[in-house]
C-alpha positions as CSV (number, residue, x, y, z in Angstrom):
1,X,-59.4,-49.0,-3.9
2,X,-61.0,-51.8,-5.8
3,X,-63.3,-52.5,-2.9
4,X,-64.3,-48.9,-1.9
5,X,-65.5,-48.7,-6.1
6,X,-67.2,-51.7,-5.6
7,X,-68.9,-50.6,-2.1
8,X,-70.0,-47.1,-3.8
9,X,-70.9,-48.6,-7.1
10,X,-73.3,-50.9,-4.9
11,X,-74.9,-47.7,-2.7
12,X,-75.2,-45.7,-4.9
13,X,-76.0,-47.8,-8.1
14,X,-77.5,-51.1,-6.6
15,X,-74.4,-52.8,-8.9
16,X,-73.4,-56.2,-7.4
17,X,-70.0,-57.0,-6.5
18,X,-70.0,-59.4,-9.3
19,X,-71.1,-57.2,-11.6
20,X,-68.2,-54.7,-10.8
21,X,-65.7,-57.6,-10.7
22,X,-66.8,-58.4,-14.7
23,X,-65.9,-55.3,-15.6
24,X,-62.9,-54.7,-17.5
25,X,-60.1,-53.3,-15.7
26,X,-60.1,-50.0,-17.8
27,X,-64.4,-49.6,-16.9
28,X,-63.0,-50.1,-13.4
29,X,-59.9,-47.2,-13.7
30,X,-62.9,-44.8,-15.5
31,X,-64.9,-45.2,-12.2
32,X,-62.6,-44.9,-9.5
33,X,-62.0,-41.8,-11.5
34,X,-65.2,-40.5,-11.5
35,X,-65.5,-41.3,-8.1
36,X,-62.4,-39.3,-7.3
37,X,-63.8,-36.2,-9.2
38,X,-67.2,-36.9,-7.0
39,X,-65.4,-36.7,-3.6
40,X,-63.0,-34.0,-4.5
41,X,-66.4,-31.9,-5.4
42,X,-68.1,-32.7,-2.4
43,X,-64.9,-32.0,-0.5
44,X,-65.0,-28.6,-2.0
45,X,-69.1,-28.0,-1.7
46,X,-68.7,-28.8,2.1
47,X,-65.7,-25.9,2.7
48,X,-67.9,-23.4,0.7
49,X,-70.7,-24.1,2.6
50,X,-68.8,-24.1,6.2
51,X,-67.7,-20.3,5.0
C-alpha cells in the first residue's frame, strides 16, 4: 500500500516520493487512512449517483 500513498500523495498533492518516504511511519498509517475513507466515499457517491 506504501506505494499507491505515495502515488496519490504525489497526484493529488504534488508531494515527492521522498518526501512521503521521510515521513514517519505513523504520518504514513494516518494517510493511507484517509485515503481509505476517500475511496470508500467516492465508492459510495458513484452507487448513489448510478441510482
Amino acid at each position: 500500500m506504501d506505494t499507491y500513498a505515495a502515488y496519490y500523495c504525489f497526484v493529488n498533492f504534488g508531494m515527492t516520493p521522498r518526501q512521503y518516504d521521510v515521513l514517519d511511519d505513523r504520518e504514513k498509517l494516518l494517510i493511507i487512512g484517509f485515503i481509505e475513507v476517500y475511496l470508500d466515499a467516492q465508492k459510495k457517491a458513484q452507487e448513489e449517483a448510478r441510482r
